[in-house]
C-alpha angles and dihedrals in degrees: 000000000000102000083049086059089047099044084046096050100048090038086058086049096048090048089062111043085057087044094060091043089051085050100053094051085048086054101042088045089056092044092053089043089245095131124016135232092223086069104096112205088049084052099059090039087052091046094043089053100043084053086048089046110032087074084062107029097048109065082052091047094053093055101034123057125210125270110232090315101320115115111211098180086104088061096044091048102048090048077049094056097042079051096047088045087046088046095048099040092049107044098017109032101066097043089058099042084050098049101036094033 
């Protein structure tokens, strides 16, 4: 069971943070008129990714400004994230796979 609680948490991590990298492309790719928003199914992937991201996003985006234009809260977050995995896989996961098996 613990090694189940282990595998979930860093596999939801790991979701995110490819989540926020996916979201930042997206983003880059509407801003160089690559991609439009009038295609459909870009604009629901584009919306479904901005409600996965915005939990994470926001609170950064709230402290950090942006750079002459360039918003470097996916970059923070995702560092963020790698330290939250490292922090989890080094101090709790141990202590769960030890306690559930």
């Amino acid at each position: 069971m613990g090694y189940a609680i282990v595998w979930l948490v860093n596999t939801i991590l790991s979701l995110m943070t490819w989540a926020i990298i996916l979201s930042a492309i997206l983003s880059w790719l509407f801003a160089f008129d690559v991609i439009n928003h009038r295609n459909r199914f870009v604009n629901q992937v584009s919306m479904f990714l901005d409600a996965l991201t915005a939990p994470i996003l926001g609170p950064f985006r709230r402290i950090i400004p942006p750079l002459g234009g360039l918003d470097i809260t996916p970059i923070v977050a995702i560092l963020t994230l790698q330290f939250l995995g490292i922090l989890f896989n080094r101090m709790s996961a141990p202590f769960l796979i030890q306690m559930l098996g």
